[in-house]
matplotlib code that plots the C-alpha trace (Angstrom):
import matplotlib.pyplot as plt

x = [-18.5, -19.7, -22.4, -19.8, -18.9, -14.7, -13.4, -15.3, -14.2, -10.3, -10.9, -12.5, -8.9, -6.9, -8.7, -9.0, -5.5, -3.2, -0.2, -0.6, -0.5, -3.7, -5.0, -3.6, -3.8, -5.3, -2.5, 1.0, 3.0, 1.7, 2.9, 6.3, 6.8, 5.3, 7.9, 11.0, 9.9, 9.8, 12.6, 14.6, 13.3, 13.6, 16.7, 18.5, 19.0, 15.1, 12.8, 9.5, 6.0, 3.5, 0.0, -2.6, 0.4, -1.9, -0.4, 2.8, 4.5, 5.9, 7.2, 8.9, 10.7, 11.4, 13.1, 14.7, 16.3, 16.6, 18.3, 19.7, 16.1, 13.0, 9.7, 6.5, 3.1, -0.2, -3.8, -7.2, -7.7, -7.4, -6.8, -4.4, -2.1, -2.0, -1.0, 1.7, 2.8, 2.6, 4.6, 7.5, 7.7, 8.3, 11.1, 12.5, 12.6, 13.6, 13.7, 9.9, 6.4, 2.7, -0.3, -3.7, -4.8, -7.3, -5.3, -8.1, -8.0, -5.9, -4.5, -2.4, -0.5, 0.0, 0.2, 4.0, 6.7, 8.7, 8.5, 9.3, 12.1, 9.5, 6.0, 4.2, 0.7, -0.2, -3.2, -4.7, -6.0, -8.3, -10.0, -11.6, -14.1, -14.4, -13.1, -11.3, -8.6, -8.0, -7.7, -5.0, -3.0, -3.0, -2.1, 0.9, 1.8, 1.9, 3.9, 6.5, 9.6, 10.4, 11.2, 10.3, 9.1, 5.6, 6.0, 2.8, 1.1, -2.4, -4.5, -6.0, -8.8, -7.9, -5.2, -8.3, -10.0, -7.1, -7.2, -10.7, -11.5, -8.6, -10.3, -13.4, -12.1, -11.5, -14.2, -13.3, -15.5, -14.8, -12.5, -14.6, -13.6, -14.0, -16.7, -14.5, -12.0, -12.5, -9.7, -8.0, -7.9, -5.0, -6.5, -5.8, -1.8, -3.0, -5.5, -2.8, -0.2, 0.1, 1.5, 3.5, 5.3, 5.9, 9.7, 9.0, 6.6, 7.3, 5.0, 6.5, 3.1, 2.3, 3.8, 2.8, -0.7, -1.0, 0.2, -1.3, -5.0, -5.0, -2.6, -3.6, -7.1, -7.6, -5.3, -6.8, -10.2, -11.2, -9.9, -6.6, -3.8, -2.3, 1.2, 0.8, 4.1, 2.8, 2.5, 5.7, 7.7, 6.3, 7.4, 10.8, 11.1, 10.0, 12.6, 15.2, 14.8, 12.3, 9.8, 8.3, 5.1, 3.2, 0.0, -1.8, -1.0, -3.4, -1.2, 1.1, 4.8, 4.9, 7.4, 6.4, 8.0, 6.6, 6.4]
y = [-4.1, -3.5, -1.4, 1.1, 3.9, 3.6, 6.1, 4.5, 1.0, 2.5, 3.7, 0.6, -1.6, 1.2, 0.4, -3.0, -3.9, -1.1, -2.2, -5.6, -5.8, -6.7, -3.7, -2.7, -5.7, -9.1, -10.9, -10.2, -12.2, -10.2, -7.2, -8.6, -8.7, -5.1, -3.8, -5.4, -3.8, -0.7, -0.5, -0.8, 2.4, 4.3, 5.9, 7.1, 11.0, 11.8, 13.7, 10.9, 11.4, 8.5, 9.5, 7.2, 5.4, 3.8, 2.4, 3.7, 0.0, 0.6, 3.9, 3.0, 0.1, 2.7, 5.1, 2.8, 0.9, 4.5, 6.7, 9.7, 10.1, 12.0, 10.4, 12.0, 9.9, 11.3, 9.5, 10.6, 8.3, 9.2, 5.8, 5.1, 8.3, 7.4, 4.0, 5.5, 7.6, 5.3, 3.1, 6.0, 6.7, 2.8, 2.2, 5.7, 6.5, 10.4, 11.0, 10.0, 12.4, 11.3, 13.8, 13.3, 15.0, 14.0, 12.4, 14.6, 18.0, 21.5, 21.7, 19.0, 21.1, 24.0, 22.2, 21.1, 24.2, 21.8, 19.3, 15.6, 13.7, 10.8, 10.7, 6.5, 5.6, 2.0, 0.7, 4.5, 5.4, 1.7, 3.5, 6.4, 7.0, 8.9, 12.3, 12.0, 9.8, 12.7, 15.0, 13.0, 13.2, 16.7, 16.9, 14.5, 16.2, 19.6, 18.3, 16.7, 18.5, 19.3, 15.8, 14.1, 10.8, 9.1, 5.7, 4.2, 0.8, 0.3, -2.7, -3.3, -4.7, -6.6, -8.7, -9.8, -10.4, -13.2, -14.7, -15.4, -16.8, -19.3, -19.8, -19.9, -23.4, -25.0, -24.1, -21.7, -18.9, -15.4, -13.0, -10.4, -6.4, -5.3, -3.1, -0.3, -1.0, 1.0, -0.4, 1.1, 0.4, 0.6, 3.7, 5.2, 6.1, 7.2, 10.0, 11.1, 11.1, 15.0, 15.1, 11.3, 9.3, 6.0, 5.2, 1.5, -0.9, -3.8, -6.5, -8.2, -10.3, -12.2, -15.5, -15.2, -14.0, -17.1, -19.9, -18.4, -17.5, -20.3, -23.1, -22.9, -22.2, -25.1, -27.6, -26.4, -26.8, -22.6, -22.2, -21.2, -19.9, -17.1, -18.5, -21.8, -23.6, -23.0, -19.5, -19.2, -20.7, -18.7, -15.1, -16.8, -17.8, -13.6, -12.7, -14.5, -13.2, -16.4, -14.7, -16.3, -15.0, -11.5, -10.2, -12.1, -9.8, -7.1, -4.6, -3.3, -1.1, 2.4, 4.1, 7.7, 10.9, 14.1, 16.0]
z = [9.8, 5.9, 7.1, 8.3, 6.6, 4.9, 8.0, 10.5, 9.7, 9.6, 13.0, 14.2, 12.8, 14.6, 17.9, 17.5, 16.1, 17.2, 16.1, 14.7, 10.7, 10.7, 11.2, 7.7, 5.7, 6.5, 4.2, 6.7, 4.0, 1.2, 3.4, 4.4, 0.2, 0.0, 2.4, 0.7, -2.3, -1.3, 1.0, -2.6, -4.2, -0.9, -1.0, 2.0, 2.6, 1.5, 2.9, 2.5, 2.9, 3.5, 2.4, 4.5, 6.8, 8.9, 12.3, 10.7, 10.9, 7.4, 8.0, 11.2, 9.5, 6.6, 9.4, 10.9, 7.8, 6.4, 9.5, 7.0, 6.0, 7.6, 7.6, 7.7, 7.4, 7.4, 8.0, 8.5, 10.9, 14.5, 16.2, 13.6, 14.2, 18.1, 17.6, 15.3, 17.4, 20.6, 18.5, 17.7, 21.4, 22.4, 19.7, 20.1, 16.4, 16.0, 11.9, 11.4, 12.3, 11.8, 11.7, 11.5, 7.7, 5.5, 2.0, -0.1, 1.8, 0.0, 3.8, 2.7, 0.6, 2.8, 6.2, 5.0, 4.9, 2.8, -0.4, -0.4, -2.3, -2.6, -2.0, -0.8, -1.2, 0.2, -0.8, -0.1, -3.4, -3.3, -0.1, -1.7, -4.2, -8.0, -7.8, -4.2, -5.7, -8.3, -5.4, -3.6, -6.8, -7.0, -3.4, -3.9, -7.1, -5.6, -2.0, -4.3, -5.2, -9.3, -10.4, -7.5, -6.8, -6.2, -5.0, -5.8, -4.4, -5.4, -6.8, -10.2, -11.5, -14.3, -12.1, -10.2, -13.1, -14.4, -10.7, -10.7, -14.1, -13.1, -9.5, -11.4, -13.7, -10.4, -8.9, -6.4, -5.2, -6.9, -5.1, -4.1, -4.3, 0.1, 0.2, 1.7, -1.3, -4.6, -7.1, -10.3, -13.5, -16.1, -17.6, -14.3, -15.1, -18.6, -16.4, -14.5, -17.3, -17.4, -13.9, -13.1, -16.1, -15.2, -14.5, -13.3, -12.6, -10.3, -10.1, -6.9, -6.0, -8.8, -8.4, -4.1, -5.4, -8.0, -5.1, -2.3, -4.3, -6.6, -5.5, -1.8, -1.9, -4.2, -1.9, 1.1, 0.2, 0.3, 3.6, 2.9, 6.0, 5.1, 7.0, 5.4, 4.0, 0.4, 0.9, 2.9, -0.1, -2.3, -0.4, -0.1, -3.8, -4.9, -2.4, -4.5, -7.1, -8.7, -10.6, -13.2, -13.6, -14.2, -13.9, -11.5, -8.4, -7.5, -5.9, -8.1, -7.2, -9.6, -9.2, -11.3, -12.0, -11.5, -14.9]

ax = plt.figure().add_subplot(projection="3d")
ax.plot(x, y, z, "-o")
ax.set_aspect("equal")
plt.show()
C-alpha cells in the first residue's frame, strides 16, 4: 500500500481492521503501554478532545475508565469514524462523540461551541507533512481552554537514531521511518514554544522499545513477535514502575500547557 496516498491508506486500515488495534498501530503491546500512560494524566470531570482518534479504541477505554468526563474524537478518515461509532453503539458508551473533521482545517475551531480541559494527539502529528502539522497546533491551541492541556504522543527522530546505530553494531537492518509517517524532531517543542510549555515528559517506551527492537530482534533472528515473552516482560516490568533506561523510545508522552 506505499503507493497510496496518507488518507487513502488510513481509510484502507479502517476497512480492513475495523476495530482491531491493528488498524492504529501494528505494535498492540506498545499500545497497551501507550494507554496506561495516558489514562494517568487524564483526569476525570474533563471535557477531552482526541485529534485523529482513529477507530476510537482509545477513547472508548478513556470514557469508560473516565465516566465524569465527555469525550470527543475527531478523524478525517471516514471508515475510521464509523467503526468508532459502530463501536460506541455496541458497548453503549454515552459521555464520548466522534466526527469526521480534517485535524488541519479552521472548521476545527468553529465546529466545537465549547473548549477542552485537555486536548490528545496519538501519533497524528507523524501523519502529516511541513506546514499541516503547524496548522494542527494552532487548531488545538485555539480549541483549548486558557491554561489548558495538550496531551501530546508523537515520535522522534533522534530516539530512532540511538536504536539503529545499536541495531546497526549487531547487524540488524535499519528501522525504517513508514512512508505515510513524517516524525519530529526536538526543535519541534522549541517551534511551538510561544503557545505550549512543557509541564512533563514521560518517556514510558524506552526500556519496551530497547528489548523488543534490539534484544528480540537480535534473539529472534529479524523476525521478531510482537507478543513474544521478551516483549511481554518488558510491558510488565514499565508497568511497575522498572524503568531504567531513556531515550530509546520513539513515541514520547508531553504533557504541555497552553501559554
Amino acid at each position: 500500500m506505499e503507493d497510496l496516498p496518507i488518507k487513502d491508506f488510513w481509510e484502507e486500515q479502517g476497512k480492513r481492521y475495523k476495530d482491531n488495534i491493528r488498524a492504529v498501530n501494528f505494535d498492540p503491546l506498545l499500545e497497551e503501554l501507550e494507554l496506561f500512560f495516558l489514562e494517568r494524566v487524564i483526569k476525570d470531570g474533563e471535557i477531552v478532545c482526541d485529534v485523529g482518534c482513529g477507530n476510537g479504541r482509545t477513547l472508548l477505554q478513556l470514557a469508560q475508565s473516565y465516566k465524569g468526563s465527555t469525550f470527543y474524537g475527531i478523524d478525517f478518515a471516514e471508515s475510521m469514524i464509523e467503526v468508532a461509532n459502530k463501536s460506541k453503539d455496541t458497548l453503549g458508551v454515552e459521555n464520548v462523540h466522534f466526527y469526521r473533521i480534517d485535524a488541519t482545517s479552521e472548521k476545527l475551531r468553529s465546529i466545537f461551541e465549547l473548549k477542552f480541559d485537555t486536548v490528545i494527539t496519538k501519533r497524528l502529528l507523524i501523519n502529516l507533512r511541513g506546514k499541516d502539522k503547524f496548522k494542527v497546533i494552532e487548531n488545538i491551541y485555539d480549541i483549548l481552554k486558557d491554561r489548558g492541556t495538550y496531551v501530546m504522543i508523537e515520535c522522534f527522530t533522534e530516539p530512532l537514531d540511538r536504536v539503529n546505530r545499536v541495531r546497526k553494531e549487531l547487524g540488524l537492518d535499519e528501522i525504517k521511518i513508514k512512508f505515510f509517517n513524517e516524525y519530529l524532531s526536538c526543535e519541534f517543542l522549541e517551534k511551538i514554544s510561544d503557545k505550549f510549555i512543557i509541564e512533563n515528559k514521560i518517556d514510558f517506551g524506552s526500556l519496551y522499545y530497547f528489548i523488543s527492537r534490539i534484544f528480540n530482534a537480535y534473539l529472534s533472528e529479524g523476525e521478531p513477535d510482537y507478543y513474544s515473552p521478551i516483549n511481554k516482560l518488558a510491558l510488565r516490568l514499565t508497568k511497575m514502575g522498572v524503568i531504567p533506561i531513556e531515550g530509546f523510545s520513539p513515541e514520547i508522552l508531553f504533557v504541555l500547557k497552553k501559554v
